[in-house]
Wavefront OBJ file of the C-alpha trace (Angstrom):
o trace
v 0.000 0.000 0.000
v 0.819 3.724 -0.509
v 2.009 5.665 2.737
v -1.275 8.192 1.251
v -3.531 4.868 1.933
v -1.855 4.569 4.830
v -3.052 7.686 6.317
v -6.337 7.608 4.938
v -6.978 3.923 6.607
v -6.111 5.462 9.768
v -8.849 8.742 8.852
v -11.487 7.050 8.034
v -10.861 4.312 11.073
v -11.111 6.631 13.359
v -13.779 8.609 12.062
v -16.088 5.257 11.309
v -15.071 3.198 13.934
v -14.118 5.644 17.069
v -16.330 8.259 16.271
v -13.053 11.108 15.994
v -13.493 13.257 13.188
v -10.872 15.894 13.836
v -6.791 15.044 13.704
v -3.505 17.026 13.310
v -1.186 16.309 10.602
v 1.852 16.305 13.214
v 0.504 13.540 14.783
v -0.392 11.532 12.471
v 3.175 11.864 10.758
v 4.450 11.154 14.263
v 2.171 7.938 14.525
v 3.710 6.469 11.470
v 7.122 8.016 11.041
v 5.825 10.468 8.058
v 7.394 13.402 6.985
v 5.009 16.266 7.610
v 5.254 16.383 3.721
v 4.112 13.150 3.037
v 1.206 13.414 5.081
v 0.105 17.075 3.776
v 0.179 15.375 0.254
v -1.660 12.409 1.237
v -4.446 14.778 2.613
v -4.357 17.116 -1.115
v -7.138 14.324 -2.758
v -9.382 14.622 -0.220
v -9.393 18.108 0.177
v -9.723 18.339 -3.989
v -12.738 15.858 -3.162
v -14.413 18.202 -0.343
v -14.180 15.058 2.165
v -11.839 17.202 4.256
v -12.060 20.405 5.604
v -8.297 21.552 6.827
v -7.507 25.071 8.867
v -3.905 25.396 9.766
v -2.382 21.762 10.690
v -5.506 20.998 11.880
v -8.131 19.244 9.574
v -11.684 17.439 9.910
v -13.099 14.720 8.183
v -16.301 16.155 6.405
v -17.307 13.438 4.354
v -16.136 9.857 5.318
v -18.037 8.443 1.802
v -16.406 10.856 -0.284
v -13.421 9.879 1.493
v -13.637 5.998 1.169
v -15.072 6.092 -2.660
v -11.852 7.991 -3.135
v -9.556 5.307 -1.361
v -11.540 2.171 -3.476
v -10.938 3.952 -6.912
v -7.213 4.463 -5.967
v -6.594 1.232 -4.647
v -4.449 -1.445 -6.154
v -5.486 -4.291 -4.789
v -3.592 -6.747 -7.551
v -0.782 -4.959 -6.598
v -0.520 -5.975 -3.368
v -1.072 -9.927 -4.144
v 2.078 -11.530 -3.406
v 1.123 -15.548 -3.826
v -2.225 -16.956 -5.023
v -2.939 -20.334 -5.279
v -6.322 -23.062 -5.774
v -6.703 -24.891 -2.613
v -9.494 -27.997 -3.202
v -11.917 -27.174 -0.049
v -14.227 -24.711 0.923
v -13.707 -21.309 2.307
v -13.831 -22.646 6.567
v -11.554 -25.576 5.670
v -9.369 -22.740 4.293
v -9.587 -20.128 7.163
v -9.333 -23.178 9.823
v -5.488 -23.982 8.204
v -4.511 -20.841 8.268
v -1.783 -20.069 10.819
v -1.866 -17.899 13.330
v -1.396 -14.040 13.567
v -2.531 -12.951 9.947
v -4.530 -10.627 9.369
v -7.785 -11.545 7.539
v -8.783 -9.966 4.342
v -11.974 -8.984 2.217
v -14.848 -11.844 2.833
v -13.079 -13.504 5.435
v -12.306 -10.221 7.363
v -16.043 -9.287 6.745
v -17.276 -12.387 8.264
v -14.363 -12.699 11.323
v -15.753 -9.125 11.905
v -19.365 -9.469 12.014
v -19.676 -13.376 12.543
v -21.801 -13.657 9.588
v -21.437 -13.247 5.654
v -23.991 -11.870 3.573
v -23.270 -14.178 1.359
v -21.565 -17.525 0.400
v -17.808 -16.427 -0.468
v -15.316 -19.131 -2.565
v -12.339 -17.374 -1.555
v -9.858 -16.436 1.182
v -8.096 -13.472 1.208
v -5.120 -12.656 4.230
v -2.597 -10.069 4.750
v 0.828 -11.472 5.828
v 4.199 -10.447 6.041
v 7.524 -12.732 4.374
v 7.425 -14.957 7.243
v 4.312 -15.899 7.666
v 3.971 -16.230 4.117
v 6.683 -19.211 3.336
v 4.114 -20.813 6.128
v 0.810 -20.265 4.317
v 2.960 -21.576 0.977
v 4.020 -25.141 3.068
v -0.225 -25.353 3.993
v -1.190 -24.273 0.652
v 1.452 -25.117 -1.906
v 1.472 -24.265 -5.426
v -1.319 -25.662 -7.345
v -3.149 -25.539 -10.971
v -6.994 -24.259 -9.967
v -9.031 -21.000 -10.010
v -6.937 -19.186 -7.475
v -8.962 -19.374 -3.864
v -6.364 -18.408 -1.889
v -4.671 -15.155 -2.239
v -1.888 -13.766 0.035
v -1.597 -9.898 0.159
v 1.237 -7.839 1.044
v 1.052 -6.732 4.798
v 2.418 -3.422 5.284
v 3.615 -2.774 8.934
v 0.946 -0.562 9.820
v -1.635 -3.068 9.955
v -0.729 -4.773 13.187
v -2.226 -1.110 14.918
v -5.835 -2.657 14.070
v -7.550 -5.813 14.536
v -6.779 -9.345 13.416
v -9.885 -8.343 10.882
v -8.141 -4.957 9.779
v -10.623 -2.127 9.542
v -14.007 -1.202 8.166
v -12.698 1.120 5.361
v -10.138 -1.527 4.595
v -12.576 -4.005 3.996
v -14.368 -1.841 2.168
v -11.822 -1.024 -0.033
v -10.677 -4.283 -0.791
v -13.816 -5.851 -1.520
v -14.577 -2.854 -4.167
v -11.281 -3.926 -6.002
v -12.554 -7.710 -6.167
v -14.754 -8.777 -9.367
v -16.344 -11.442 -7.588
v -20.404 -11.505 -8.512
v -20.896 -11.888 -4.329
v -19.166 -8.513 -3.593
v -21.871 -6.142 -4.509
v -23.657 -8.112 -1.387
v -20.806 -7.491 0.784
v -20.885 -4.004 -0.150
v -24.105 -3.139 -0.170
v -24.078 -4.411 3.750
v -21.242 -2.676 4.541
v -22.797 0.337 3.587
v -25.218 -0.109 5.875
v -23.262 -1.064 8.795
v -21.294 2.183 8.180
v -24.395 3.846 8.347
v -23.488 5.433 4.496
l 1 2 3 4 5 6 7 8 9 10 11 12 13 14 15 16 17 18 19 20 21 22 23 24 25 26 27 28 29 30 31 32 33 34 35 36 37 38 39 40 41 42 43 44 45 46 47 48 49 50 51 52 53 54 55 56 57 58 59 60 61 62 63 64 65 66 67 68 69 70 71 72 73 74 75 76 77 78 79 80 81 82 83 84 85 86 87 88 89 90 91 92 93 94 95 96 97 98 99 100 101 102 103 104 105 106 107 108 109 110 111 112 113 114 115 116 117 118 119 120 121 122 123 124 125 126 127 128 129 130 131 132 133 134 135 136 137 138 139 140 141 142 143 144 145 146 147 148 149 150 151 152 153 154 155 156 157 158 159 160 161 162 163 164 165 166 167 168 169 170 171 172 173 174 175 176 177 178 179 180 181 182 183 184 185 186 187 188 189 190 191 192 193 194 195
């Protein structure tokens, strides 16, 4: 991910899921080791888009739809995929042989997060880092098959949420998917998000 997706995870997770809607730019360079220029130019989309409204080094969070439409049409979720693989069970047999301490991705994060799917999923998306990935590849090695398995590049930021990432994340991510099931995963996000 881009250190500008970076700070808008952390925006629009703390606007949608703690309820704070106003930040300084110093700290949230601080928080992740920014430059104060990398985080002013992270913040110049938004502001083009009207989501934010900034006085000073201050700025608010105006619009957190206009904010997370902007993040999923930005997004490179292919990008981030760094092994896929076709795995000949269904989605729970997958999850259950995953190891431990990844973070879950797009379906599987929705359902960890909410306990329930709005729909039947066919595959398992996680965010993990070079370790844990050599460990997913010995549990899931290399074989012919729709991919149902896909491994995405964990940035070290992550870790700061929960095992299910975020709500905008999720969000995101299942935008950037063209399974036919993600308009239903959407379409209850939306609604959980009150959007």
């Amino acid at each position: 991910m881009l250190k500008k997706e970076i700070v808008w995870r952390e925006i629009l997770f703390s606007a949608l899921e703690k309820g704070q809607f106003e930040f300084q730019q110093k700290d949230l360079a601080e928080k992740f080791n920014f430059s104060l220029s990398t985080v002013f130019n992270a913040l110049k989309a938004p502001r083009s888009a009207k989501a934010l409204q900034v006085s000073g080094r201050g700025f608010r969070l105006v619009s957190a739809e206009k904010m997370l439409y902007l993040w999923a049409t930005e997004r490179n979720l292919e990008k981030d995929i760094i092994y896929s693989t076709y795995f000949p069970g269904h989605p729970g047999e997958i999850e259950g042989s995953m190891p431990d301490k990844i973070i879950w991705g797009i379906f599987s994060a929705y359902n960890r997060k909410f306990g329930e799917a709005p729909s039947e999923y066919g595959k398992v998306y996680v965010y993990a880092d070079e370790k844990k990935l050599e460990e997913i590849e010995k549990r899931f090695p290399k074989k012919r098959g729709p991919a149902n398995v896909i491994v995405l590049r964990r940035d070290k930021y992550l870790d700061l949420y929960s095992s299910s990432g975020t709500l905008a994340q999720i969000f995101v991510d299942v935008w950037n998917t063209g399974e036919w099931y993600a308009g239903e995963f959407l379409d209850r996000l939306k609604i959980k998000m009150d959007l």
